[in-house]
C-alpha positions in Angstrom: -18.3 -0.5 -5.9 -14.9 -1.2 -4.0 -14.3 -4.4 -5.7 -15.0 -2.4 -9.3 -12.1 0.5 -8.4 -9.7 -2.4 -7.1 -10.7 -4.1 -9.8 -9.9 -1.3 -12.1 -6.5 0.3 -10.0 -5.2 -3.8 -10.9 -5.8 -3.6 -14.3 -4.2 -0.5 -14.6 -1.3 -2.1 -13.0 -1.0 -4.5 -14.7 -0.8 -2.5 -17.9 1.6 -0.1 -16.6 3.9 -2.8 -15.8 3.3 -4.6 -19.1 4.0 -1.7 -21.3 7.3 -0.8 -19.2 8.9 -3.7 -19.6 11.8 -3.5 -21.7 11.5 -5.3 -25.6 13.6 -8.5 -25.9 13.2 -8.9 -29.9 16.0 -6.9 -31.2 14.3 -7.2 -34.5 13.7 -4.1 -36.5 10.0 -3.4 -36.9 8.5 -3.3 -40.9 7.7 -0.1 -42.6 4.4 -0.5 -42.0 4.8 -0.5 -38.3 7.1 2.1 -37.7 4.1 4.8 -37.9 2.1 2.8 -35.2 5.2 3.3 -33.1 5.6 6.8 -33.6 2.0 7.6 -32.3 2.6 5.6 -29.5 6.1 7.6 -28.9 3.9 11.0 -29.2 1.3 9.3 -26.4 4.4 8.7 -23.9 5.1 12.5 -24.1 1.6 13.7 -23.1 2.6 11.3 -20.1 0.1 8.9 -17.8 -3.1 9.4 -16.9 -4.1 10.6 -13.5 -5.4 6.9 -12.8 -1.8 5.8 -13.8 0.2 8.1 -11.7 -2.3 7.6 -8.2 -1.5 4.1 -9.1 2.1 4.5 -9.5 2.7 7.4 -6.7 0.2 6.4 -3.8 0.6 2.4 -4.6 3.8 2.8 -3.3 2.9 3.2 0.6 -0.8 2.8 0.3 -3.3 0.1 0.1 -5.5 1.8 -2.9 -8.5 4.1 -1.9 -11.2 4.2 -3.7 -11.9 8.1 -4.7 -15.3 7.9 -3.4 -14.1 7.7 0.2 -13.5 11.7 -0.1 -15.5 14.4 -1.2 -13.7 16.4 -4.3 -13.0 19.3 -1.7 -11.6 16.8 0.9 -9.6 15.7 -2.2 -7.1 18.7 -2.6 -5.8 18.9 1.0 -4.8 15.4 1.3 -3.2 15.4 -2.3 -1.8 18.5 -1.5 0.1 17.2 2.1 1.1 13.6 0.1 2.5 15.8 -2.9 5.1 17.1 -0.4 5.5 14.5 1.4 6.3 12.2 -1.9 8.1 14.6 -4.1 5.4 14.5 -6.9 5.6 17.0 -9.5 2.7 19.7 -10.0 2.3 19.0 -13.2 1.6 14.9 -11.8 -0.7 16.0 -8.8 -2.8 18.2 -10.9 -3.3 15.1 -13.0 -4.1 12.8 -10.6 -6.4 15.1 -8.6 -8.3 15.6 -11.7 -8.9 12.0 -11.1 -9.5 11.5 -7.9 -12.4 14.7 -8.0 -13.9 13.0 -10.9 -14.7 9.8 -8.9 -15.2 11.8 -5.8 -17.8 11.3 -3.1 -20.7 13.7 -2.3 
């Protein structure tokens, strides 16, 4: 199961740093795709998903964890001590606790 949440953290990765690159084309987009751009404008200001930001955040330091190596309640503590410790917004660690509980041990 290790192997699947590495697996997983990678693609992630690999995602995030596809979709922040910057554009190259400095070719104006059709009509026709100016409204698929827009939705995808309005999805960047609902911001990344708690997988994204413990991937972003805890990548940085850490080798990944897999969230089943803590319980949900052994969860919040440790978030709570690297929140401080790595100036994440509340807003961020509420986001990626949700995550981490949700693949939580028992």
């Amino acid at each position: 199961m290790t192997i699947t949440h590495l697996f997983a953290v990678a693609t992630i990765g690999a995602a995030v740093a596809t979709i922040a690159l910057p554009a190259t084309a400095q070719i104006p987009a059709p009509a026709s795709e100016i409204k698929v751009e827009t939705a995808a404008v309005t999805q960047e200001k609902t911001g990344p998903s708690g997988a994204e930001l413990w991937t972003l955040n805890c990548n940085r330091c850490h080798m990944i964890r897999s969230p089943g190596e803590f319980t949900a309640a052994q969860w919040q503590p440790i978030l709570m001590h690297m929140r401080i410790r790595a100036n994440i917004p509340a807003a961020q660690a509420r986001e990626i606790l949700k995550f981490l509980q949700a693949g939580a041990g028992k």
